[in-house]
C-alpha positions in Angstrom: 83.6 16.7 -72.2 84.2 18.5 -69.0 81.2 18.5 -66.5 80.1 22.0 -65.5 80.0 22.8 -61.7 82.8 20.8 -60.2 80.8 17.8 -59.9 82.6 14.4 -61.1 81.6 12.5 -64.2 80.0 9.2 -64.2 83.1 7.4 -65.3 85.0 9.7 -62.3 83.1 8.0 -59.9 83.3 4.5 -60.7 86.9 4.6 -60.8 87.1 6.7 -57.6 84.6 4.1 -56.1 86.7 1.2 -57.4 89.6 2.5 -55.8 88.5 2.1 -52.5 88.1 -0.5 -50.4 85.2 -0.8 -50.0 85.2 -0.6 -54.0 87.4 -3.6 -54.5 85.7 -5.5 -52.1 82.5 -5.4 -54.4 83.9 -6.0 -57.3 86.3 -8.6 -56.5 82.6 -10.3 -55.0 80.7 -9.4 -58.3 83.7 -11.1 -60.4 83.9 -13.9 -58.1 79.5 -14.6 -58.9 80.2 -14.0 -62.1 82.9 -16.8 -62.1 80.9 -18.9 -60.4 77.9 -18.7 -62.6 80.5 -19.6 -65.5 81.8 -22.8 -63.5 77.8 -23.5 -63.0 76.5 -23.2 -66.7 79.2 -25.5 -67.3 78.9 -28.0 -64.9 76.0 -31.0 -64.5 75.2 -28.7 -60.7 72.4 -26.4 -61.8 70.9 -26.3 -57.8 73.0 -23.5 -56.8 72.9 -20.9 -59.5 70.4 -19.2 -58.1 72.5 -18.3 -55.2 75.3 -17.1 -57.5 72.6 -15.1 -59.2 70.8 -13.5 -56.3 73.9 -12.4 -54.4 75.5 -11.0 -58.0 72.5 -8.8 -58.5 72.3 -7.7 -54.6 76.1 -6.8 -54.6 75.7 -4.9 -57.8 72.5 -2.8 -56.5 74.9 -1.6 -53.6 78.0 -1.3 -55.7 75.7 1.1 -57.6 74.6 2.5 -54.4 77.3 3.4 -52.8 79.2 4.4 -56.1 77.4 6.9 -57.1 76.9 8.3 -53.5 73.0 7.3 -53.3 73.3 6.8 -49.6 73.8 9.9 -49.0 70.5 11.0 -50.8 68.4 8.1 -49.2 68.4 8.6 -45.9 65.0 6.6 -44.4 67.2 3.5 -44.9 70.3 2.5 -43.1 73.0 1.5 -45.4 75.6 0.0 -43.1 72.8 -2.5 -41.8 71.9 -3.5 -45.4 75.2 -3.9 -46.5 76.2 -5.9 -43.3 73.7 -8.0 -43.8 73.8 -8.4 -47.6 77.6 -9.7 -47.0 77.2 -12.0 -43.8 74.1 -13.8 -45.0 76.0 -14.3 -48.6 78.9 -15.3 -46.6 77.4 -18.2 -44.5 74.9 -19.3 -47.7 78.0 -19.2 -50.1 80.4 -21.3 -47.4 77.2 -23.9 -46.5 76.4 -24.8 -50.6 80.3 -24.3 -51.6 80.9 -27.4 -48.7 77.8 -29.6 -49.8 78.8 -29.0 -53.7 82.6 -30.1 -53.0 81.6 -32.7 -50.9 78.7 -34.4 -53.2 79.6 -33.7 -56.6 82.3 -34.7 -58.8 82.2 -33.2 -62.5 85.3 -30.3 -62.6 82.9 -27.5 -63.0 81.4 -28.0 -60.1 83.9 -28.4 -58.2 85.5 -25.7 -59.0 82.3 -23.0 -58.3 82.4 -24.9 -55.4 86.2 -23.5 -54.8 85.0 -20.4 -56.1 82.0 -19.6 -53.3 84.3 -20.8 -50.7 86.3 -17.6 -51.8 83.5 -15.2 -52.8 82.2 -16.8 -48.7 85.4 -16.1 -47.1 85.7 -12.3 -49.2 81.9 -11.4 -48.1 83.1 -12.6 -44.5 85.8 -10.3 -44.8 83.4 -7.6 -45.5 80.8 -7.9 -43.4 84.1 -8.5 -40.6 85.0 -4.7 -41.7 81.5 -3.2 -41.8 81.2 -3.9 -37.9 83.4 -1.0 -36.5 81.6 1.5 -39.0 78.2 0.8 -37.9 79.4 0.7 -33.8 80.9 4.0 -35.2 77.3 5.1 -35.6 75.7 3.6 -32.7 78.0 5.7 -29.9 76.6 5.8 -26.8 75.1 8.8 -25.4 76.5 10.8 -22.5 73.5 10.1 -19.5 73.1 12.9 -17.5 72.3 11.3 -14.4 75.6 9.3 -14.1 77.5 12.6 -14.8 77.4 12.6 -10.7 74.5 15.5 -10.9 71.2 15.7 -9.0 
C-alpha cells in the first residue's frame, strides 16, 4: 500500500524516528522502564514502581510526539523545554531511588531495577546533557541597536 501525496507512512516514520538520535535515546529509556518494571513485579520492592511507570508513559507521549512530527503542529507549547525537563527531573529521581534501593534492599530483583535506573538515570542525563545546546540554539540573542555604536 503506497501512501498517495509523498507523505510517509506510519510505519516510515517510526523507523525514520528510531533512527535518530534522538530516536534511540527514547527508546533505549522506554526499554530500560520497561526492564525495570519487570525487575520490580518480581522483586519484594513495590515503592518505586510508580516511578518506572510515570517516566515510561511520559517518555512514550514524547516518543509519540516527536515521532510523528506533532511538534511541529502544536506550536503554543515549547517542546525543547518539556522534553528537557521530562529527561533531567527522570534523571535525578531515577539516580536518588536507584541509590536508596541498592543501598537498603537485598532480594536480586531489586537490586537489579536498582542497576537498571542507575542506567535509564545516567541515559536521561545524557539526554537532557544534549537537549541544552538545542534549546540555547533557540534562545539567540538579539542584535541591540543601541550598542551597534548608533545614536
Amino acid at each position: 500500500m503506497e501512501s498517495s501525496g509523498g507523505s510517509k507512512g506510519c510505519m516510515q516514520q517510526l523507523t525514520g524516528f528510531i533512527r535518530t538520535h534522538k530516536g534511540i535515546l527514547l527508546t533505549t529509556e522506554i526499554a530500560l522502564c520497561i526492564l525495570i518494571l519487570i525487575c520490580y513485579g518480581a522483586s519484594v520492592t513495590l515503592g518505586y514502581v510508580s516511578l518506572a511507570i510515570f517516566e515510561l508513559i511520559y517518555t512514550i507521549v514524547i516518543f509519540i510526539i516527536f515521532a510523528f512530527e506533532f511538534h511541529l503542529q502544536v506550536s503554543f507549547i515549547h517542546w525543547g523545554w518539556t522534553d528537557f525537563l521530562r529527561a533531567l527531573i527522570g534523571s535525578v529521581a531515577f539516580l536518588i531511588t536507584s541509590l536508596i534501593v541498592i543501598i537498603g534492599h537485598h532480594d536480586g530483583a531489586g537490586v537489579a531495577a536498582g542497576v537498571f535506573g542507575l542506567l535509564v538515570g545516567i541515559v536521561m542525563g545524557y539526554d537532557a546533557y544534549t537537549i541544552v545546546p538545542q534549546l540555547k540554539k533557540q534562545h539567540a540573542a538579539v542584535p541591540n541597536p543601541d550598542s551597534a555604536g548608533g545614536i
